[in-house]
PDB file as gemmi writes it, atoms N, CA and C in Angstrom:
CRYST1    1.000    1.000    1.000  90.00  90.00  90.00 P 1                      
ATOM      1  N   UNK A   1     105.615 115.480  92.910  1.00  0.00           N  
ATOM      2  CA  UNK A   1     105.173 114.485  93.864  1.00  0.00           C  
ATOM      3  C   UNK A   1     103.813 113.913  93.465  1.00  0.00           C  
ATOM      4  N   UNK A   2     102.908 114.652  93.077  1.00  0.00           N  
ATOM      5  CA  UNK A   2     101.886 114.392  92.593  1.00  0.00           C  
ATOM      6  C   UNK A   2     101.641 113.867  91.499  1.00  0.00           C  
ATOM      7  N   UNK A   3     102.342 113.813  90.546  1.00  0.00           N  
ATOM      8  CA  UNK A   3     102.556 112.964  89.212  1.00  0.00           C  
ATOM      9  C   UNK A   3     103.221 111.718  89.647  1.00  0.00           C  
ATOM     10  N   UNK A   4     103.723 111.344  90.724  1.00  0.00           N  
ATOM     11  CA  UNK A   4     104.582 110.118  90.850  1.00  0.00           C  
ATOM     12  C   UNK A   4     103.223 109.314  91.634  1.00  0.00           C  
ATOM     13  N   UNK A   5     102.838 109.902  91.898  1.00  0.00           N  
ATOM     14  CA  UNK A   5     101.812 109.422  92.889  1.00  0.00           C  
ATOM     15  C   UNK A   5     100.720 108.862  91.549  1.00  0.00           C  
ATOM     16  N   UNK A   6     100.241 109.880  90.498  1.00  0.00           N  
ATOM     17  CA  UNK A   6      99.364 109.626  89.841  1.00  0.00           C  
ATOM     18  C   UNK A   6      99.837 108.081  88.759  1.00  0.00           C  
ATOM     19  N   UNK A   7     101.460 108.056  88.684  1.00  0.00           N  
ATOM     20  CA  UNK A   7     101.739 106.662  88.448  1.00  0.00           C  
ATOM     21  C   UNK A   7     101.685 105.391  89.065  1.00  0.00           C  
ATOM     22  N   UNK A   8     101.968 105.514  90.366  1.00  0.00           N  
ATOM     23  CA  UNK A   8     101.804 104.488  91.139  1.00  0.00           C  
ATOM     24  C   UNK A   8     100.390 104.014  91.013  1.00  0.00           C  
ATOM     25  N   UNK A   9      99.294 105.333  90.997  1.00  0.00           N  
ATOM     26  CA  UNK A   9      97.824 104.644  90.650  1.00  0.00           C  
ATOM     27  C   UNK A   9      97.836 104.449  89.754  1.00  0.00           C  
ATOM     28  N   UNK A  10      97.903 104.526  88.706  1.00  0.00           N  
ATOM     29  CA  UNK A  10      98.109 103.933  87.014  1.00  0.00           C  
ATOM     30  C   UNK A  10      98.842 102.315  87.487  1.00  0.00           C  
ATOM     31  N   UNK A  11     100.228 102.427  87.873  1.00  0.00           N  
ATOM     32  CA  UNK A  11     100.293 101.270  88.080  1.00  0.00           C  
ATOM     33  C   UNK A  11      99.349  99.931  89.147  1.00  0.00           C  
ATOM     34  N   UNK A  12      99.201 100.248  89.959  1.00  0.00           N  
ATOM     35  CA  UNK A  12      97.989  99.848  90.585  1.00  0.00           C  
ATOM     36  C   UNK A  12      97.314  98.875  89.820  1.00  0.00           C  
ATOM     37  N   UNK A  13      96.793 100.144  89.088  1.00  0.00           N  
ATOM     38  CA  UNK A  13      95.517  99.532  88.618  1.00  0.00           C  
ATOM     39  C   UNK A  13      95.656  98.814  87.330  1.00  0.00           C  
ATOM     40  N   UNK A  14      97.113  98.791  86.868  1.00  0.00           N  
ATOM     41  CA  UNK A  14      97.493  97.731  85.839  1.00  0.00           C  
ATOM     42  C   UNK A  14      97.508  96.385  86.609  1.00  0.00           C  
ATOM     43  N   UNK A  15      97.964  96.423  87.851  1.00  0.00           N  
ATOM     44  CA  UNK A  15      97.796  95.319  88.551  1.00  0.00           C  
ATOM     45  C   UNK A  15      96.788  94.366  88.614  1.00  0.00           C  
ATOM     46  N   UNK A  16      95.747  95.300  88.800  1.00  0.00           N  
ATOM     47  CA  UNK A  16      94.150  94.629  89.027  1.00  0.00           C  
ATOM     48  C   UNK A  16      93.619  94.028  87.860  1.00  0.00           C  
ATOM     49  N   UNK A  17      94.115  95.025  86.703  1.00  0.00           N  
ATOM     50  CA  UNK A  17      93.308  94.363  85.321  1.00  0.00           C  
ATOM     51  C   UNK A  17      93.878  93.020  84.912  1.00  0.00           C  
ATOM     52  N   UNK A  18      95.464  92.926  85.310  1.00  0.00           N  
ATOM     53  CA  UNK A  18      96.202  91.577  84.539  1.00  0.00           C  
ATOM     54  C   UNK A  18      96.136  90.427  86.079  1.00  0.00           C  
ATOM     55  N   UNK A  19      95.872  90.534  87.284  1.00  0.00           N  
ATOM     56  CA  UNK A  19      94.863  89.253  88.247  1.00  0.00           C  
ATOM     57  C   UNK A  19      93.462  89.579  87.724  1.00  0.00           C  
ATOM     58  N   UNK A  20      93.280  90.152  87.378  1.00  0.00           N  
ATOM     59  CA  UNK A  20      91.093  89.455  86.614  1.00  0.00           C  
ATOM     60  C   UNK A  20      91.565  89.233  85.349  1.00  0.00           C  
ATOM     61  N   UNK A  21      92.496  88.838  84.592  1.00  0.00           N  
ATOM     62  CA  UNK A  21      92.897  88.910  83.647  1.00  0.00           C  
ATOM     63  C   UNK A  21      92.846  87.182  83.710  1.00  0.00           C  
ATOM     64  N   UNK A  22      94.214  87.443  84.158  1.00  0.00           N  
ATOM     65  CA  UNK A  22      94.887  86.155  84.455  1.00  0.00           C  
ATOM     66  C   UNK A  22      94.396  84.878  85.795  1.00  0.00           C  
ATOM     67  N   UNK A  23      93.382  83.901  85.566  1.00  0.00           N  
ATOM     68  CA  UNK A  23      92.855  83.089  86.408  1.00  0.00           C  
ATOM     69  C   UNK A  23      93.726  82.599  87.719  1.00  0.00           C  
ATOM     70  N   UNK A  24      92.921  82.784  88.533  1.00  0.00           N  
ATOM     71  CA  UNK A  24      94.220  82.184  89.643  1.00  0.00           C  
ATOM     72  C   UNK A  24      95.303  83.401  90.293  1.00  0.00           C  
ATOM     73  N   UNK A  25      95.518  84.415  89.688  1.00  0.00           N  
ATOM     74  CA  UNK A  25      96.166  85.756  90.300  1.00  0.00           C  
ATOM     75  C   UNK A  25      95.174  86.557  91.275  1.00  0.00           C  
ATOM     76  N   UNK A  26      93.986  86.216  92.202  1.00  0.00           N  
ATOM     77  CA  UNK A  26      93.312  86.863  92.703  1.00  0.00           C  
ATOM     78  C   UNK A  26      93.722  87.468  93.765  1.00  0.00           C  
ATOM     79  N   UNK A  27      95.010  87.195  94.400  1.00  0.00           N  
ATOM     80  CA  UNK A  27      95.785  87.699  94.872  1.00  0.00           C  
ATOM     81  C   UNK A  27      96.337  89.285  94.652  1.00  0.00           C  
ATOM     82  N   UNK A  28      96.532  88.796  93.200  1.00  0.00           N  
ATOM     83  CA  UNK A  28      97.285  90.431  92.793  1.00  0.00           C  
ATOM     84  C   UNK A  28      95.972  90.972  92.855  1.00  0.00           C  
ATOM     85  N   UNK A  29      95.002  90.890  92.402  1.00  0.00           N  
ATOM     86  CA  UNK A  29      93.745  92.028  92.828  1.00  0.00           C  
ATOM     87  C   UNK A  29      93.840  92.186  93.700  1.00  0.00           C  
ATOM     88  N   UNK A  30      93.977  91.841  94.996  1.00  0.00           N  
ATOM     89  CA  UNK A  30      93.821  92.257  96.030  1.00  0.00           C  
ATOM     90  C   UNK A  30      94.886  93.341  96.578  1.00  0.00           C  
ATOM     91  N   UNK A  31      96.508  92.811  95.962  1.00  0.00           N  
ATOM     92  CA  UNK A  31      97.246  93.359  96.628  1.00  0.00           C  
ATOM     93  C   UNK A  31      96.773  95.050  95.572  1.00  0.00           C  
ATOM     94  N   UNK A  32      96.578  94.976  94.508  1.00  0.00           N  
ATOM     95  CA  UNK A  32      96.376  96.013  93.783  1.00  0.00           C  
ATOM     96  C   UNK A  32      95.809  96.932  94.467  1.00  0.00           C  
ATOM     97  N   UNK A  33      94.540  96.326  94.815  1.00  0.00           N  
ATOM     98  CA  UNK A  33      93.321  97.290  95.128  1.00  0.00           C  
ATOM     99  C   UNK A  33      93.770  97.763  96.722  1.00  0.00           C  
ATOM    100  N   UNK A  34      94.255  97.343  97.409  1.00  0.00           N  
ATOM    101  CA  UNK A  34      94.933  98.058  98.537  1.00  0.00           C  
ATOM    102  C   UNK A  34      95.519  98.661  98.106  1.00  0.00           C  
ATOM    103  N   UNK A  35      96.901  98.484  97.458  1.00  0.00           N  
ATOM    104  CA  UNK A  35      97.892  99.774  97.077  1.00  0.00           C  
ATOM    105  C   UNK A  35      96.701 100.761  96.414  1.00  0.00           C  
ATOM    106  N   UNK A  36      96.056 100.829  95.352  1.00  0.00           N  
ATOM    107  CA  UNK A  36      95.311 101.640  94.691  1.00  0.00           C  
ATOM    108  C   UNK A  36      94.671 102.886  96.134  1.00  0.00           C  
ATOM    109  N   UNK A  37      93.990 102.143  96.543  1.00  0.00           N  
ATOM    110  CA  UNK A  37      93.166 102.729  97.895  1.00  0.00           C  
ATOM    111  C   UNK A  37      93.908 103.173  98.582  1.00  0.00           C  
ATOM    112  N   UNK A  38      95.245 102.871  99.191  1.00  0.00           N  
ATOM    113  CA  UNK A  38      96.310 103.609 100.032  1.00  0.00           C  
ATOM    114  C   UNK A  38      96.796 104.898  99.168  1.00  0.00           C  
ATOM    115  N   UNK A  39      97.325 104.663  97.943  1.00  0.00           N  
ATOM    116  CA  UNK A  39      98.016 105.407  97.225  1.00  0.00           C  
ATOM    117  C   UNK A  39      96.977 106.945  96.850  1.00  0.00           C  
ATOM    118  N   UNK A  40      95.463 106.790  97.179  1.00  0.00           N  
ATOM    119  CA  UNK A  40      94.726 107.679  96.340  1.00  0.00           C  
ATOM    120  C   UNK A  40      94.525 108.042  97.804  1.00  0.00           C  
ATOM    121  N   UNK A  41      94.447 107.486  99.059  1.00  0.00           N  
ATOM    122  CA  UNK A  41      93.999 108.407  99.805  1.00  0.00           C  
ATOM    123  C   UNK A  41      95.212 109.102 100.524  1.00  0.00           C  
ATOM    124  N   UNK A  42      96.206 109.030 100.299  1.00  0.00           N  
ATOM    125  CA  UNK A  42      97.555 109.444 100.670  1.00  0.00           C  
ATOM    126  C   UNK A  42      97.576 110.651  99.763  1.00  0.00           C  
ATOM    127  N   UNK A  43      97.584 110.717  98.263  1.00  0.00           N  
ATOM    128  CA  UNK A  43      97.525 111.934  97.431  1.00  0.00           C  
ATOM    129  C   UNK A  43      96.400 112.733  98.300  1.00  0.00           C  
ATOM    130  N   UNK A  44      95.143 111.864  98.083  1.00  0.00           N  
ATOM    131  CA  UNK A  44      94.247 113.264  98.154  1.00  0.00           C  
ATOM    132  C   UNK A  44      94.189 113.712  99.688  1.00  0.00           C  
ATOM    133  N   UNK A  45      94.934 113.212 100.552  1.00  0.00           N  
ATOM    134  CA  UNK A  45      95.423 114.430 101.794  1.00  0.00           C  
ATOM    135  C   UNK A  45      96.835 115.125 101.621  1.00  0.00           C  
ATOM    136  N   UNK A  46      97.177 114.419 100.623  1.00  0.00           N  
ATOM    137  CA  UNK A  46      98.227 115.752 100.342  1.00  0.00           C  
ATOM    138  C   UNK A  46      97.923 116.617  99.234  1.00  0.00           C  
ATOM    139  N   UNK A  47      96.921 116.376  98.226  1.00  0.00           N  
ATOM    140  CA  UNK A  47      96.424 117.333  97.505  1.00  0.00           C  
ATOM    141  C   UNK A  47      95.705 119.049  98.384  1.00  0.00           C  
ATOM    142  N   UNK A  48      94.879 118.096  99.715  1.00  0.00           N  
ATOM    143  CA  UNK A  48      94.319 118.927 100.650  1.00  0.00           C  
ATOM    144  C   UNK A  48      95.296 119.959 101.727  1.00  0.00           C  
ATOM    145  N   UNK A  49      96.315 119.653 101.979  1.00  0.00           N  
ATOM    146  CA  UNK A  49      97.896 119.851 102.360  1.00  0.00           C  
ATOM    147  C   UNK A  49      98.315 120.746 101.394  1.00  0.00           C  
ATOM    148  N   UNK A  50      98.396 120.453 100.687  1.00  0.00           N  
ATOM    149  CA  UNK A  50      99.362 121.899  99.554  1.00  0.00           C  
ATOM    150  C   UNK A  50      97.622 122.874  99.020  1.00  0.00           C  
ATOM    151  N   UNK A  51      96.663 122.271  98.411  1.00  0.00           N  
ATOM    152  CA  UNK A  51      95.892 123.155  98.759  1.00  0.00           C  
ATOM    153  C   UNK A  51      96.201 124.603  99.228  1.00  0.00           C  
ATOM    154  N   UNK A  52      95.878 124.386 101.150  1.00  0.00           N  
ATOM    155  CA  UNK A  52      95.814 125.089 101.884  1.00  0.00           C  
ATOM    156  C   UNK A  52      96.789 126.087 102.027  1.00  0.00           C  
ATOM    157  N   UNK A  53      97.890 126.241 101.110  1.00  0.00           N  
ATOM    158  CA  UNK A  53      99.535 126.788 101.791  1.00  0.00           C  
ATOM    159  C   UNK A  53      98.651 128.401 101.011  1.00  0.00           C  
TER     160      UNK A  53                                                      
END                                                                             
């Protein structure tokens, strides 16, 4: 679960680099950097979640 997760942020953040990349996609930065920020704080309460077992 945690490796799928660590792709989705990899992907993410391929997102962000090719809208600052690409002029006029400032959009996809944005949508990137939300998914990025959802996706990392979703792991790291479930990193904190299995943690604890």
């Amino acid at each position: 679960m945690l490796a799928f997760l660590g792709l989705l942020l990899i992907i993410w953040l391929a997102m962000i680099v090719l809208g600052v990349a690409v002029k006029g996609l400032f959009w996809l930065v944005i949508v990137g950097a939300v998914l990025f920020l959802a996706t990392g704080a979703f792991s790291w309460t479930k990193r904190q979640t299995l943690g604890r077992r």
